[in-house]
C-alpha positions in Angstrom: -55.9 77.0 -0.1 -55.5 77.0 3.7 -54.2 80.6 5.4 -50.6 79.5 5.8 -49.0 82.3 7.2 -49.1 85.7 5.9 -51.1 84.7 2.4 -50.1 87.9 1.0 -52.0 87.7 -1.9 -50.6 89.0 -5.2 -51.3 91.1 -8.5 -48.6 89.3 -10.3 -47.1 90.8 -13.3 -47.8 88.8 -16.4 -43.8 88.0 -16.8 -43.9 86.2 -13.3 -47.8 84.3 -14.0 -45.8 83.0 -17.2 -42.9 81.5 -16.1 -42.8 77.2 -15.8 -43.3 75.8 -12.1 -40.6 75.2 -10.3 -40.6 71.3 -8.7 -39.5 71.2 -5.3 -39.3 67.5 -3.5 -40.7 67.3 0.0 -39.3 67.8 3.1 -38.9 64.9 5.2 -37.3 63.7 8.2 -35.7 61.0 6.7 -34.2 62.8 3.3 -30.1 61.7 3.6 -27.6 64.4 4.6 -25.3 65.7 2.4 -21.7 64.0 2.0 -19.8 67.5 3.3 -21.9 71.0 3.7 -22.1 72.8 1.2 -23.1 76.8 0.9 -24.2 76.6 -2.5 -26.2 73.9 -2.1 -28.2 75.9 0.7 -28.5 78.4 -1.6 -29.6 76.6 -4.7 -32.3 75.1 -2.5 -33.4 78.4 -0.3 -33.9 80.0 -4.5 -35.6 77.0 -5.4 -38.3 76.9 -2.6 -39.1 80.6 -2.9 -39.6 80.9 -6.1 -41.7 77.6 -6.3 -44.2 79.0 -3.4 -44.2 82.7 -5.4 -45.1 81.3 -9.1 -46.8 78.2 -8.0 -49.0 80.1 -5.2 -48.9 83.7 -6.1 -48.8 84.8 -2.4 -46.2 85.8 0.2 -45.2 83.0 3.6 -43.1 84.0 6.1 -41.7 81.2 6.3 -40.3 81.1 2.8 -40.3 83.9 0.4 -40.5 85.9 3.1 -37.2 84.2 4.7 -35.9 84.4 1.5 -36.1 87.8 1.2 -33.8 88.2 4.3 -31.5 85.5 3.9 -30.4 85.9 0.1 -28.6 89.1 0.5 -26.7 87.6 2.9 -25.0 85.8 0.0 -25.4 88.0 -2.9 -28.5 89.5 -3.9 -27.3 89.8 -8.2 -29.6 87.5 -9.2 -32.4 87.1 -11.2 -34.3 85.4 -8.9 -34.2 87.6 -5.8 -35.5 90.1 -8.2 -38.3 88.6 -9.3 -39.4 87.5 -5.5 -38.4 91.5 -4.4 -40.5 92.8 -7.4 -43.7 90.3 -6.7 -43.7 91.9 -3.4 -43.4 95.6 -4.4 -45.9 94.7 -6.8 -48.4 93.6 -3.8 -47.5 97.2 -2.2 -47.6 99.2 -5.0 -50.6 98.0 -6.9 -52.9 95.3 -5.0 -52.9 98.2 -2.2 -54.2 100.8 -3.9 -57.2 98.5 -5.5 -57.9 96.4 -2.2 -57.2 96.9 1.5 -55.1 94.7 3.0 -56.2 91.4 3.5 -55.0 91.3 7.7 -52.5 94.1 9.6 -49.6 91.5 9.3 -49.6 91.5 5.6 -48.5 95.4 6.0 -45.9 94.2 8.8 -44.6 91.3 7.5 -44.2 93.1 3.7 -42.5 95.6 5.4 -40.1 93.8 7.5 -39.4 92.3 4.4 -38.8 95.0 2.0 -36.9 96.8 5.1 -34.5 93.7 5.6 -33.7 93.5 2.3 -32.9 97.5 1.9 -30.5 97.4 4.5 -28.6 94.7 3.0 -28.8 95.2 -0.1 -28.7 99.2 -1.5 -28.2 100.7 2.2 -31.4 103.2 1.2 -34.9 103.1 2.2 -36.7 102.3 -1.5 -40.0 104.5 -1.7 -42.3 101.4 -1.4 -40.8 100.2 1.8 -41.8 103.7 3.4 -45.1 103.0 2.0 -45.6 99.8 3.7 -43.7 101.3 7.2 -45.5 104.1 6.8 -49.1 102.1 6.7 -48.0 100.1 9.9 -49.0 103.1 11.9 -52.5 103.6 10.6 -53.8 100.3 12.1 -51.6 100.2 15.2 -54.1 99.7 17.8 -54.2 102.2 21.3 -51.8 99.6 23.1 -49.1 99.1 20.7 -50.0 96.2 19.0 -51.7 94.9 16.3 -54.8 92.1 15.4 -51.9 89.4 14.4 -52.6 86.6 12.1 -53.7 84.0 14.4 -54.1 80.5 13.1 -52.6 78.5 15.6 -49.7 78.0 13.6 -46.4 78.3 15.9 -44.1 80.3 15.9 -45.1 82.5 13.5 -48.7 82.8 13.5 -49.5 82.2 16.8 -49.9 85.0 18.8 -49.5 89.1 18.6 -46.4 89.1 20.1 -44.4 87.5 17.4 -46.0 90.5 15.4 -44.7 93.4 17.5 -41.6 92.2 17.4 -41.4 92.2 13.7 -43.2 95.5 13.7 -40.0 96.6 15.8 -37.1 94.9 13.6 -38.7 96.9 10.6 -38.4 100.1 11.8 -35.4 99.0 13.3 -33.7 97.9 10.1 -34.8 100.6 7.8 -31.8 102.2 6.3 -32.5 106.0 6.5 -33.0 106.7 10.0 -36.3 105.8 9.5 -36.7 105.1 13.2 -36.3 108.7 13.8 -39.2 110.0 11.8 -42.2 111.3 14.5 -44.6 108.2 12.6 -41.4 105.9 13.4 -40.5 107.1 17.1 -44.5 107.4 18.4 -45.1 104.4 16.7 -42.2 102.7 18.5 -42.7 103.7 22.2 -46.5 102.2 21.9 -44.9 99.3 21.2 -42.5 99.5 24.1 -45.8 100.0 26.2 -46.8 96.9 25.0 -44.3 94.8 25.9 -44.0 96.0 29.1 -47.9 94.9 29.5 -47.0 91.7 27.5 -44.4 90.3 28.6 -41.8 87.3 26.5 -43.8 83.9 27.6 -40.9 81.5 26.2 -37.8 81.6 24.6 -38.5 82.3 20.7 -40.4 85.4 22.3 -37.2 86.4 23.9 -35.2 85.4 20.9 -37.5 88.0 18.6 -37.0 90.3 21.4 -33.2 90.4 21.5 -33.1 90.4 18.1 -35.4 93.4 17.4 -33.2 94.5 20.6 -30.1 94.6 18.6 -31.8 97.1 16.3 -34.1 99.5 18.4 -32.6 101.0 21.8 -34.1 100.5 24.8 -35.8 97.7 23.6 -34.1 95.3 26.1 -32.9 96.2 29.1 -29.0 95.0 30.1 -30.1 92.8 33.0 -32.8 91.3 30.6 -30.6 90.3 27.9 -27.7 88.7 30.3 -30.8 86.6 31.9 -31.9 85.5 28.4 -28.9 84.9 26.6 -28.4 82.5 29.1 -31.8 80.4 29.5 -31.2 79.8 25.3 -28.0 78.9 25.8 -29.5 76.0 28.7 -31.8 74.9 25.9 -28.7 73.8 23.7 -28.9 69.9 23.2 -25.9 67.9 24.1 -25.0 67.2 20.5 -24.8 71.1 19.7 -27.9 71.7 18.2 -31.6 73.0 19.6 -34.7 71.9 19.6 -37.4 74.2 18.0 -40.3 72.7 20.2 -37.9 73.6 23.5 -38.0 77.0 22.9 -41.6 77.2 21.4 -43.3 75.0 23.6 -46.9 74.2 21.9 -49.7 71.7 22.1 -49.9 70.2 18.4 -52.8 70.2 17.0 -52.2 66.4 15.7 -52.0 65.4 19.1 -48.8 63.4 18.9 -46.1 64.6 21.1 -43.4 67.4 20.5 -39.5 66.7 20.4 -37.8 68.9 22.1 -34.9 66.5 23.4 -34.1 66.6 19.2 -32.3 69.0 17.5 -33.6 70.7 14.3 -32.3 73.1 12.0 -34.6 76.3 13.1 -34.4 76.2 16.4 -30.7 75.8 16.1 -30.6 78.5 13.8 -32.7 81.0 15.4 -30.6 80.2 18.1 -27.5 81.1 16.7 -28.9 84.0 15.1 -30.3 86.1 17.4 -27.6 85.7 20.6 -24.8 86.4 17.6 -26.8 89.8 16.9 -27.7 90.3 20.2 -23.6 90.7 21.3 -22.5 87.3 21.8 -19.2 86.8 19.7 -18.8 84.6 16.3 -16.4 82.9 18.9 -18.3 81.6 21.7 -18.3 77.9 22.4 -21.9 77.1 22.6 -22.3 79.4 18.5 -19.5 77.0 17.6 -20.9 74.0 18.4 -24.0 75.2 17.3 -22.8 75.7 13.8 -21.0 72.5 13.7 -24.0 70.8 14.4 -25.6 72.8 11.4 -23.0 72.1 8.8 -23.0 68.2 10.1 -26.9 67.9 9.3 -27.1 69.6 6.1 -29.5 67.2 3.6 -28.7 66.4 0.0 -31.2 68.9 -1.4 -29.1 71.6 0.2 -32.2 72.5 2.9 -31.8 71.6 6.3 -35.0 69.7 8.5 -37.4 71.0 10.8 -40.7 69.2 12.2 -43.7 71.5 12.0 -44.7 72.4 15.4 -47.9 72.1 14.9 -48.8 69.0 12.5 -46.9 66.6 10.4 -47.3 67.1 6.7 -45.3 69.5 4.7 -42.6 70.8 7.4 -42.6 74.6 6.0 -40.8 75.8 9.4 -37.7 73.5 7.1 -38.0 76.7 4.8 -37.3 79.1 7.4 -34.9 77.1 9.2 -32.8 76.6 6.1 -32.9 80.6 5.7 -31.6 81.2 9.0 -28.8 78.1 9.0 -27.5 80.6 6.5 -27.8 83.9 8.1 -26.0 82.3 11.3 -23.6 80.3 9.4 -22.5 84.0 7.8 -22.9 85.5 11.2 -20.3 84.0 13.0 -17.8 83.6 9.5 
């Protein structure tokens, strides 16, 4: 199996090993959209895809279970299936861990962003084994703040150690608790503004993560930089509404055919929407309005939403994620 992004790998409980796949069609470009959006459709297909990639490949993606794991609280987190995906995880924490080290340092971040997300929206407290995993962030944070990232070439996640830091950042910054206050937390936090002072955002998705995490940890971004970056995303908004994922994450594929960023796609337009709504920009702001019209006009039939792979045509995973945060910004500016 290739490294996709953050192959957590797990030590599943016999329950999960034994349940039926789950059969997921493809995404593709050219998969019709829906007759009129439709939330639970979204839904039905953002459940569908995480728990096909968590039975069928018994590891943890960013760009899906991972996503999932955000987004799904959003809606309601009751469900049978968010607790199987949240307990595969904690079951990677609290077992896997204490047999084998971690396989990279992003499999601690990335499992505790997740676990943190999903405390703070769904029981408000910080559950024992997200400490764990925040608390074994700090003991492979390197001297300058960051950490050795997953990198694979694989845009925008697993493409360089900034996209890392900045999850490293929304984690502590999430954590229900005051997590961020504990010494670990705070020491572990002003390395980390050291090294994005050294490191500064290079394009837009860096700037996105940044006033995201920005939202959550003071001092992160300063005033002046959040005015000047709030508006060069809002320049990259596409006439029809939408945004282009390879305009703000501009990358040389590795398949050598050109990128697209005069075409909208659903994560680009949803990261979009996200991150300037929790970065201060109101639910009623023309260019968020337009944006979510132009998500709720190219829903598919499966419920997802589509996004090219920035990197090489084949399965379109970045579709996961995108249709994760079509949801978080549609509920974001409700």
């Amino acid at each position: 199996m290739r490294r996709s992004f953050l192959v957590l790998w797990l030590l599943f409980p016999s329950f999960i090993r034994a349940q039926e796949p789950v059969k997921l069609a493809p995404n593709k470009s050219d998969e019709p959209a829906i007759k009129a959006y439709s939330l639970d459709k979204a839904v039905e297909f953002l459940d569908t895809a995480a728990l096909q990639w968590t039975r069928q490949r018994e590891c943890f993606t960013c760009h899906t279970n991972v996503a999932f794991l955000y987004a799904r609280p959003t809606i309601s987190a009751k469900t049978p299936v968010h607790d199987e995906i949240r307990t595969a995880l904690e079951t990677m924490v609290t077992q896997r861990w204490q047999d084998k080290k971690p396989r990279w340092d992003a499999e601690v971040i990335v499992s505790a962003a997740a676990l943190a997300h999903n405390d703070s929206r769904t029981s408000k407290t910080l559950h024992p084994t997200t400490r764990a995993a925040l608390d074994r962030m700090w003991t492979i944070q390197r001297p300058d703040g960051g950490w050795s990232w997953l990198i694979c070439g694989w845009p925008p996640m697993e493409n360089d150690d900034h996209y890392g830091v900045t999850l490293a950042a929304l984690a502590v910054g999430v954590a229900p608790g005051d997590y961020a206050k504990t010494e670990a937390a705070a020491l572990g936090l002003a390395k980390m503004k050291t090294y994005f002072q050294a490191n500064p955002p290079k394009n837009a998705h860096h700037k996105g993560m940044l006033l995201w995490a920005g939202s959550v940890v003071p001092d992160l971004v300063t005033p002046a930089e959040r005015e000047a970056w709030h508006k060069e995303i809002r320049d990259l908004q596409r006439p029809d509404g939408g945004w282009s994922s390879s305009g703000l994450f501009p990358w040389k594929r590795g398949d050598k055919k050109e990128q697209t960023p005069e075409i909208a796609d659903v994560y680009g337009t949803a990261f979009a929407i996200y991150v300037l709504r929790q970065s201060g920009v109101p639910a009623n702001d023309p260019a968020l309005a337009k944006g979510i019209a132009w998500l709720k006009d190219n829903q598919r039939e499966s419920g997802r939403w589509f996004s090219r792979s920035l990197f090489r045509d084949g399965s379109h995973y970045l579709s996961h994620a995108g249709t994760a945060f079509a949801i978080m910004a549609i509920k974001s500016c409700e």
